[in-house]
TORVO-915410 format. One line per field, with one value per residue (C-alpha): residue in three letters; chain; x, y, z. Coordinates in Angstrom, 3 decimals. Layout:
TORVO-915410
sepa ala; ...
tordo A; ...
u X; ...
v Y; ...
w Z; ...
END
This chain:
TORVO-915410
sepa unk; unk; unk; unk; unk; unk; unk; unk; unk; unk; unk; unk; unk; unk; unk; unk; unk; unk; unk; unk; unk; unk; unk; unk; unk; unk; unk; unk; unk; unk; unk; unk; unk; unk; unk; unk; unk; unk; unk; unk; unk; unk; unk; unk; unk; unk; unk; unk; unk; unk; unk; unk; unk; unk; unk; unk; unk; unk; unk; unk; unk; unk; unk; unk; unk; unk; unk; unk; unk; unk; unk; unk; unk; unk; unk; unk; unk; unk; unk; unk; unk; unk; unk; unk; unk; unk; unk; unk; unk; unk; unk; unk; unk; unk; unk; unk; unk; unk; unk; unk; unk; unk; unk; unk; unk; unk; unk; unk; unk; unk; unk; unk; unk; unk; unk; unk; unk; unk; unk; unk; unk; unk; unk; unk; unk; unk; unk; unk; unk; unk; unk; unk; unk; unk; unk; unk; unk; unk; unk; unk; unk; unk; unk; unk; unk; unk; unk; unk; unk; unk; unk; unk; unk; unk; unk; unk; unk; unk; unk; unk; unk; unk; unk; unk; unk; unk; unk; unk; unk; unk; unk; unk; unk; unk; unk; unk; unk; unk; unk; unk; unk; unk; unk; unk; unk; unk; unk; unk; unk; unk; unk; unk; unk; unk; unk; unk; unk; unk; unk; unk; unk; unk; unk; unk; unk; unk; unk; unk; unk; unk; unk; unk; unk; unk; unk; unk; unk; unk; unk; unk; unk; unk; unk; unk; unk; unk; unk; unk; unk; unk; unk; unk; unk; unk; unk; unk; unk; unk; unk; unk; unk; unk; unk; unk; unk; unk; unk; unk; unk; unk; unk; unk; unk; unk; unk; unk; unk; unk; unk; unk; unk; unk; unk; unk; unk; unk; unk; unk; unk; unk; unk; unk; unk; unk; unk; unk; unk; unk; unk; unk; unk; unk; unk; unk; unk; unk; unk; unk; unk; unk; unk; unk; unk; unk; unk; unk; unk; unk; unk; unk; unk; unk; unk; unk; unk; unk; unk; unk; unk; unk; unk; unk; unk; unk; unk; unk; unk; unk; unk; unk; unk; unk; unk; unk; unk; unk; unk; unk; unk; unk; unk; unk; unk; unk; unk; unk; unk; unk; unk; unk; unk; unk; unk; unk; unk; unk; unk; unk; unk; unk; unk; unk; unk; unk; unk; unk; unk; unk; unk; unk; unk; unk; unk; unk; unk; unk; unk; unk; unk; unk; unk; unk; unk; unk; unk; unk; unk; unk; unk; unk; unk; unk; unk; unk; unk; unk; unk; unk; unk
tordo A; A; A; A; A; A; A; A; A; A; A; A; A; A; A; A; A; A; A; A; A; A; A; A; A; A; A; A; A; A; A; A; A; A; A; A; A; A; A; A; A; A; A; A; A; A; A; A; A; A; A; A; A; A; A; A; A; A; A; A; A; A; A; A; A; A; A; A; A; A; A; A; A; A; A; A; A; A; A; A; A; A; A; A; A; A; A; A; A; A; A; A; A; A; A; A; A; A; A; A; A; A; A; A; A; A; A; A; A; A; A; A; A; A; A; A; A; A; A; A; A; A; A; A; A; A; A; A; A; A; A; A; A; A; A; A; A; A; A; A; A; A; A; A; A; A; A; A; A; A; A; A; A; A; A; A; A; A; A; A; A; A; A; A; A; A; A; A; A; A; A; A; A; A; A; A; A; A; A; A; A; A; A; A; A; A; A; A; A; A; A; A; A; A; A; A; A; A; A; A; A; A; A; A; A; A; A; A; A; A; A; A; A; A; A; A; A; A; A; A; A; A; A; A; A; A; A; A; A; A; A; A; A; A; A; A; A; A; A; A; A; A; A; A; A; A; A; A; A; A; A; A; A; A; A; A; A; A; A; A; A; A; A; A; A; A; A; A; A; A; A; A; A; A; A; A; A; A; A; A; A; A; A; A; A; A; A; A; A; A; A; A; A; A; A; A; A; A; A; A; A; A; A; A; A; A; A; A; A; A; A; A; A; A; A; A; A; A; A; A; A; A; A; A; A; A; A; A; A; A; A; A; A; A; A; A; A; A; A; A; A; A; A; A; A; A; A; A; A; A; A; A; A; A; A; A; A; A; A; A; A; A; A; A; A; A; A; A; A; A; A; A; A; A; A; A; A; A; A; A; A; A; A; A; A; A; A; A; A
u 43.373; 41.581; 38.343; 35.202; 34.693; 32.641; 29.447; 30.702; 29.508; 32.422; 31.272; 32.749; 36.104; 38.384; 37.211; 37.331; 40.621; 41.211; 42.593; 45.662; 44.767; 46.320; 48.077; 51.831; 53.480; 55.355; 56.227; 58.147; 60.064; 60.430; 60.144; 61.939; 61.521; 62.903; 60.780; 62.210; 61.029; 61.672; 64.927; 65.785; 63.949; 65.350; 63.389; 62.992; 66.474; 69.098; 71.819; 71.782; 72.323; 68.568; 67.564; 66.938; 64.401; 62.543; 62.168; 59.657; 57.373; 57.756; 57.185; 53.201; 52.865; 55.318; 55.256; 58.105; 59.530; 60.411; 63.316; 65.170; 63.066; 64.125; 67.439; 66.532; 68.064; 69.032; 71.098; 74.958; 76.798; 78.409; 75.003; 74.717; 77.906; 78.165; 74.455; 75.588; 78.673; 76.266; 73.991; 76.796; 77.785; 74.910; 73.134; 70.564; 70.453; 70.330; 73.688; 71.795; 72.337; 69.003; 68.201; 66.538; 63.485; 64.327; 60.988; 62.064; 60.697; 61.556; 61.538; 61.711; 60.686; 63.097; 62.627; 64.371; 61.715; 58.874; 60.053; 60.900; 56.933; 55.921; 54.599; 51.975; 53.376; 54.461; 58.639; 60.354; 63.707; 64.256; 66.913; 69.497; 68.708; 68.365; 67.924; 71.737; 71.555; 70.902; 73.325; 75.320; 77.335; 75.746; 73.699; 72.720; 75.561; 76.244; 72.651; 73.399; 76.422; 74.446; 72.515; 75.437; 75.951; 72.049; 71.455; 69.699; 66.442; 64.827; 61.285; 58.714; 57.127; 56.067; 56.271; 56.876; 56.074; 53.012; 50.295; 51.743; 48.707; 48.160; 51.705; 51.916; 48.154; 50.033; 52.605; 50.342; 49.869; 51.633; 54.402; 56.421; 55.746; 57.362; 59.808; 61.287; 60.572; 63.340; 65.478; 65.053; 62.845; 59.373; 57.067; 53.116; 50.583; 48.394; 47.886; 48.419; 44.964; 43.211; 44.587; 42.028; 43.463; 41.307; 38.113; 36.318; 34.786; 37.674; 37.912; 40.956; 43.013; 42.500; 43.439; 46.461; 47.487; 47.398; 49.754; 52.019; 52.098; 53.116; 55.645; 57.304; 57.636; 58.759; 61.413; 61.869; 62.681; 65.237; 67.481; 67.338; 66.813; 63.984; 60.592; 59.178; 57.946; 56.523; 55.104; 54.397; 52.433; 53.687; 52.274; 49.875; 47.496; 46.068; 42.844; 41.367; 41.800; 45.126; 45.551; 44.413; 46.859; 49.840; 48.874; 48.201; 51.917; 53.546; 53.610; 53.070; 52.965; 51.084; 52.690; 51.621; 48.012; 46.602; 47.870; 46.278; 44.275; 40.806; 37.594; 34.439; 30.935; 28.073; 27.648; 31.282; 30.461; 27.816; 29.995; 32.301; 29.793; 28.815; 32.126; 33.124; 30.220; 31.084; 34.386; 36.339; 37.635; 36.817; 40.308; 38.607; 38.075; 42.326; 42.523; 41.454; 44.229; 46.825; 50.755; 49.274; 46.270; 45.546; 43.029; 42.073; 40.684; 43.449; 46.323; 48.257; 48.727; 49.287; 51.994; 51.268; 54.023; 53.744; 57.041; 58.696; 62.388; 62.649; 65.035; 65.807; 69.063; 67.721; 70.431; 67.838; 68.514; 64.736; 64.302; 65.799; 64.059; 60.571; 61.343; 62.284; 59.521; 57.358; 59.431; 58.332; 54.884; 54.352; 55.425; 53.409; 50.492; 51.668; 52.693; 55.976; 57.499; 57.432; 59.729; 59.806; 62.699; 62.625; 65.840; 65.636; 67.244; 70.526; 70.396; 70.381; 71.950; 72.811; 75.618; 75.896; 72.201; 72.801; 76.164; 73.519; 70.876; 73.316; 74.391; 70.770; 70.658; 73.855; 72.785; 69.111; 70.587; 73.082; 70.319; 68.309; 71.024; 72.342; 69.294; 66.305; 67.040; 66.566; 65.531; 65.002; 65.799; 62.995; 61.587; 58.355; 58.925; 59.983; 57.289; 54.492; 56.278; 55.541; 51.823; 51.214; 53.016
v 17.764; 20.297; 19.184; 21.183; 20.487; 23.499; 21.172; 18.479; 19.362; 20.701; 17.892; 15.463; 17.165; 15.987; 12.189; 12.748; 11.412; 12.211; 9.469; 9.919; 10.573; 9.967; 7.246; 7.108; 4.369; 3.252; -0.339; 1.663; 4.301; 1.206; 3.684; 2.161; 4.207; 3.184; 4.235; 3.673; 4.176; 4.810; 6.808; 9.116; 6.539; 5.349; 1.988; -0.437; -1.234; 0.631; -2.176; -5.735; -5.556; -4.935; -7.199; -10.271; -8.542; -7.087; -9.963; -11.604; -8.971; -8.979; -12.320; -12.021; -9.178; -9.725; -13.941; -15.661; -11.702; -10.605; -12.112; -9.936; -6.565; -6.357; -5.721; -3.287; 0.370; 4.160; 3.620; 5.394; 6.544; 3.708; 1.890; 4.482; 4.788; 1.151; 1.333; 4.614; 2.376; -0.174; 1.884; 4.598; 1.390; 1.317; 3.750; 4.040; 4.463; 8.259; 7.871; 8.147; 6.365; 4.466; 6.878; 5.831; 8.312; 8.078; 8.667; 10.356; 10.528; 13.968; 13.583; 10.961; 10.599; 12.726; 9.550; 11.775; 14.566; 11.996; 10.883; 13.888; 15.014; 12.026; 10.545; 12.825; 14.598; 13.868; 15.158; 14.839; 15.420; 16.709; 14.810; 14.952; 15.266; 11.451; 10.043; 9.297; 5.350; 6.232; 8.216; 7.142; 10.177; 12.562; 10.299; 13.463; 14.967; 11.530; 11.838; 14.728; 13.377; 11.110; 13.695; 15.477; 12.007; 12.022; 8.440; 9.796; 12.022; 12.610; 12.306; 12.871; 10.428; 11.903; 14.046; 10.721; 7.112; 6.161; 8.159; 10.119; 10.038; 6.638; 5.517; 7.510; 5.968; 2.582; 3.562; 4.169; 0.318; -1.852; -3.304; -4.211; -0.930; 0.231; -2.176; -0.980; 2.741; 2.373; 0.949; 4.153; 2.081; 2.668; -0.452; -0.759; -3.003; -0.969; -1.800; 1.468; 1.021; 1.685; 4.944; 7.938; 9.434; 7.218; 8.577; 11.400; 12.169; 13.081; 16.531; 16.919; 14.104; 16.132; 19.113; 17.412; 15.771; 19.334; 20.917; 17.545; 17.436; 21.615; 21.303; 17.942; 19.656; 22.634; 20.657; 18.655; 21.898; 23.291; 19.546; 19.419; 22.837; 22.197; 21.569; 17.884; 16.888; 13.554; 11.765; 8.684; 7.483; 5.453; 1.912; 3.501; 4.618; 7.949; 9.573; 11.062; 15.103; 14.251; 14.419; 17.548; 19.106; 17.649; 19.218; 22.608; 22.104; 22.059; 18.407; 17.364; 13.172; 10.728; 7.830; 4.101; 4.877; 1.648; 0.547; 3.059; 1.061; 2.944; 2.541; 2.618; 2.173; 1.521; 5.514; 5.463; 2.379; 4.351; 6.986; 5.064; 3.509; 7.588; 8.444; 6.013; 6.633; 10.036; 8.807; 9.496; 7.495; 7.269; 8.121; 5.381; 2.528; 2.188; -0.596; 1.594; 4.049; 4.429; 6.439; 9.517; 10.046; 13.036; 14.267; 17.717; 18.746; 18.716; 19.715; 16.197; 13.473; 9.675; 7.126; 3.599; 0.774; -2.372; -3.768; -5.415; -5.769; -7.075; -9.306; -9.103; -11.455; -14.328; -15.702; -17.504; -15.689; -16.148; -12.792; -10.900; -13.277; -12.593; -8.492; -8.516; -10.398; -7.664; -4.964; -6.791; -7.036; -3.325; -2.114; -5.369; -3.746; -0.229; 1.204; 2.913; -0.293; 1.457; -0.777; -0.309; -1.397; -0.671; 0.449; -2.339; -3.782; -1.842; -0.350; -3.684; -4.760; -7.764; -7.170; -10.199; -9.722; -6.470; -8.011; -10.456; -7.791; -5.297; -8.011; -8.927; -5.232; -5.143; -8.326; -6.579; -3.821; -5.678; -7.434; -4.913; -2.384; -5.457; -7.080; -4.442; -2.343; 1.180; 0.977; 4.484; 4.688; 7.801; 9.715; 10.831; 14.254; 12.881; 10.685; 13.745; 16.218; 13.524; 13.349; 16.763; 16.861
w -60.722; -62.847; -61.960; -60.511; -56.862; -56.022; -56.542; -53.727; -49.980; -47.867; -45.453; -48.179; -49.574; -46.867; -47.868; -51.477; -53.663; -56.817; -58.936; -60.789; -64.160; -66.844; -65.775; -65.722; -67.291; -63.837; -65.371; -67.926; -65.221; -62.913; -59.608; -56.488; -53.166; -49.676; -46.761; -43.227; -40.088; -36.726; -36.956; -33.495; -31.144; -28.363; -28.684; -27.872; -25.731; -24.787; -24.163; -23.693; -19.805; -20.138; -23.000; -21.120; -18.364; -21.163; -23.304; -21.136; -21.274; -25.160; -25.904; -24.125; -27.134; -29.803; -29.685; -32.209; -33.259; -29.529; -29.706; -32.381; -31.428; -27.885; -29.108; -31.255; -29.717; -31.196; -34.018; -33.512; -36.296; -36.917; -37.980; -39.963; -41.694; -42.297; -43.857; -46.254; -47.248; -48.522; -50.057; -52.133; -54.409; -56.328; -59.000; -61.191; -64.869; -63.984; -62.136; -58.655; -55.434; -53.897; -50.895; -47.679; -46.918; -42.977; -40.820; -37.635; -34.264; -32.992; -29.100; -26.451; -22.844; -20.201; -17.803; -14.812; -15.004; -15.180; -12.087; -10.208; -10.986; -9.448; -12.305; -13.141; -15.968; -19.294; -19.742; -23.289; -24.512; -28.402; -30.414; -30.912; -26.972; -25.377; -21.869; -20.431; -21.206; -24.689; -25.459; -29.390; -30.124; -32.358; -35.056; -36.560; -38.009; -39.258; -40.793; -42.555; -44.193; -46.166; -46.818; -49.050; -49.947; -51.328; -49.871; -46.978; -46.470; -43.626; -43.425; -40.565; -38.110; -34.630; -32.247; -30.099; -31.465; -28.913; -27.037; -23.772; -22.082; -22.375; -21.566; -18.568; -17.099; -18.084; -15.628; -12.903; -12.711; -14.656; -12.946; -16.368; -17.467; -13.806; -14.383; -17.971; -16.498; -13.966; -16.956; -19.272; -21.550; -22.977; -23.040; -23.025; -22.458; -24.530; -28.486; -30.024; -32.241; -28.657; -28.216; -27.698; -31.131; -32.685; -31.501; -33.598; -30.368; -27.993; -28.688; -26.308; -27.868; -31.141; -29.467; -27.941; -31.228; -32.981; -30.676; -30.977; -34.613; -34.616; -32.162; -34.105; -37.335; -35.223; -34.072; -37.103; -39.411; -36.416; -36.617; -40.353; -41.261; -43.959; -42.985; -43.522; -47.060; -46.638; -42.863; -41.568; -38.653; -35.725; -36.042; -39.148; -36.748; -37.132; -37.393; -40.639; -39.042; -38.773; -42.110; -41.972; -39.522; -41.184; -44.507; -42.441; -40.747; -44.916; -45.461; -48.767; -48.413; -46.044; -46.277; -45.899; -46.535; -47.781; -44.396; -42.199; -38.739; -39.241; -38.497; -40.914; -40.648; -42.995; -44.184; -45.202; -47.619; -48.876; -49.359; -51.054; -53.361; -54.510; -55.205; -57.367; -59.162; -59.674; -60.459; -57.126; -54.390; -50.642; -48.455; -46.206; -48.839; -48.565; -51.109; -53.732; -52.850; -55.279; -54.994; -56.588; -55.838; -54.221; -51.324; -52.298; -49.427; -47.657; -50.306; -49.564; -51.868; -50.712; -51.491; -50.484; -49.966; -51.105; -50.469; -47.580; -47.170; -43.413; -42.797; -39.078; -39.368; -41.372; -43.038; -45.423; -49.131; -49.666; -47.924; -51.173; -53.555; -51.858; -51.965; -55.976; -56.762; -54.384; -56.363; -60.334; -58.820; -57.793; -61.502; -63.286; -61.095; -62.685; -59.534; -58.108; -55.738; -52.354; -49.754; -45.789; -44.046; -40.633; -38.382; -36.521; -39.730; -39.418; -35.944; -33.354; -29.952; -32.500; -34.136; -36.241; -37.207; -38.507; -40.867; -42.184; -43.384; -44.708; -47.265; -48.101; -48.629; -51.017; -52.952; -53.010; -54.524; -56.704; -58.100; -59.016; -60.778; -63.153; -64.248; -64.128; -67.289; -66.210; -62.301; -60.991; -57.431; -56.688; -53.555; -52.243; -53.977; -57.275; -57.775; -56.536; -59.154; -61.882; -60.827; -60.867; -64.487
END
């Protein structure tokens, strides 16, 4: 981290990463972090009155999966309390609970304005603020309990999780996208890697995603009352300046980046090549990307996952089996084991789904407390504080 950049063109600084160096032992602190994602959003359904319409549409996009993820819906705090039950059994050899790093979507669509403006303009509503058919209670205070309870921390994912402008061109016409409209339920027939956001050229999309980003954490800091330290993108799309405003808005952590959707071309391999010569990495060449490593030009460091733990309700134990031996793998590969679980998980329109993955989450957990010898259940901000040690 001490090293002279002054000699590297300013041109190049924001795709420059700095290794980790030295290396930390990981296989020896045996890191376990839980990211989630998609907290606050009222997605995809809102009851099961509406499931069946919606599943049609789904399948054309979503095949063999559509099945369980049109049920998935805001969680209440129930969901919640049922999933901080779960998780308060278990600690590490420090005596600490493993603590979902919740990625929160900070607004949803205000479907009544939308259609009072004709559909021209783009409405939201802040959470804990949600359309009427949406409405769980308040999931927030229920959030912050297992906060105190230091199983929870919240964690930043959008402003909203898919491009306004896009969705609301969509709705000009699509008749599915009319049709779940009228239901008080976002669906698109757009894949989110099209969006304008992913154009270096779109100068207004930049713009707009500035102003999104600021008003998210905005809103984000006034719910929790801290600001974000860590963020995630919706669907891991987002475009390199992004980067850039989150670390100008105080985050600290970009999330997920060996899985970021970009776009390269035959300079950037050249790039790359000069870099690692010089003994740096290219923030585009994402399989080089280690938790760690830091992008100096921008202030932010990245943590990758490597870890899955979805089961969405198969009973089939080979679910847990197939996440431990993720978890060994990530520390044999001398690297914190970073695991996303989505809310779909623990916050579904099926109820006997969600009984089935909270025990794959106890025995996960059960499993890895009695026969890992000193698993550290870690977050985003521990793990940073030993890089920059």
């Amino acid at each position: 981290m001490g090293r002279n950049l002054g000699n590297i063109p300013v041109s190049w600084k924001e795709k420059l990463v700095i290794p980790l160096f030295p290396q930390i032992k990981w296989s020896k602190v045996k890191p376990v972090l839980f990211h989630s994602d998609d907290w606050g959003w009222c997605g995809f359904c809102p009851d099961l009155e509406f499931a069946d319409k919606l599943l049609k549409p789904f399948c054309k996009r979503y095949g063999a999966k559509a099945d369980f993820l049109v049920k998935g819906t805001l969680e209440t705090s129930d969901n919640l309390e049922r999933l901080f039950a779960v998780l308060e059994k278990y600690e590490d050899h420090r005596g600490k609970p493993p603590i979902f790093q919740a990625a929160y979507i900070l607004g949803n669509p205000d479907y009544k304005k939308i259609k009072e403006s004709g559909f021209q303009k783009y409405y939201d509503l802040p959470i804990p603020e949600v359309p009427k058919r949406w409405q769980r209670g308040d999931f927030i205070s229920k959030a912050f309990e297992g906060i105190k309870k230091g199983v929870w921390f919240p964690t930043f994912h959008g402003f909203s999780h898919f491009d306004p402008e896009n969705w609301m061109e969509d709705l000009q016409d699509d008749p599915n996208v009319q049709m779940a409209f009228g239901e008080s339920c976002y669906l698109s027939k757009n894949d989110p890697i099209t969006s304008c956001l992913y154009s270096p050229s779109d100068k207004e999309a930049i713009k707009r995603q500035k102003e999104e980003i600021k008003i998210g954490v905005e809103r984000f800091q006034r719910v929790f009352g801290f600001k974000p330290f860590s963020a995630v993108a919706p669907f891991y799309v987002w475009h390199p300046k992004v980067e850039e405003m989150l670390a100008k808005a105080g985050i600290k952590v970009i999330q997920g980046k060996n899985l970021q959707q970009i776009r390269t071309n035959f300079w950037h391999r050249v790039e790359g090549k000069i870099f690692n010569l010089i003994g740096y990495k290219h923030s585009y060449k994402l399989w080089q990307i280690r938790s760690g490593d830091r992008n100096p030009g921008y202030g932010i460091h990245y943590i990758t996952r490597n870890v899955y733990f979805e089961p969405w309700g198969c009973k089939d134990d080979a679910v847990v089996l197939k996440t431990l031996q993720q978890i060994r793998q990530a520390w044999e590969n001398n690297e914190p084991a970073v695991v996303i679980t989505h809310r779909i998980n623990y916050a579904c329109l099926d109820r006997e789904a969600v009984e089935v993955n909270l025990k794959h989450l106890d025995r996960l957990l059960y499993t890895l407390v009695t026969q890992e010898e000193k698993v550290t259940f870690m977050t985003d901000e521990e793990i940073i504080r030993l890089c920059e040690r």
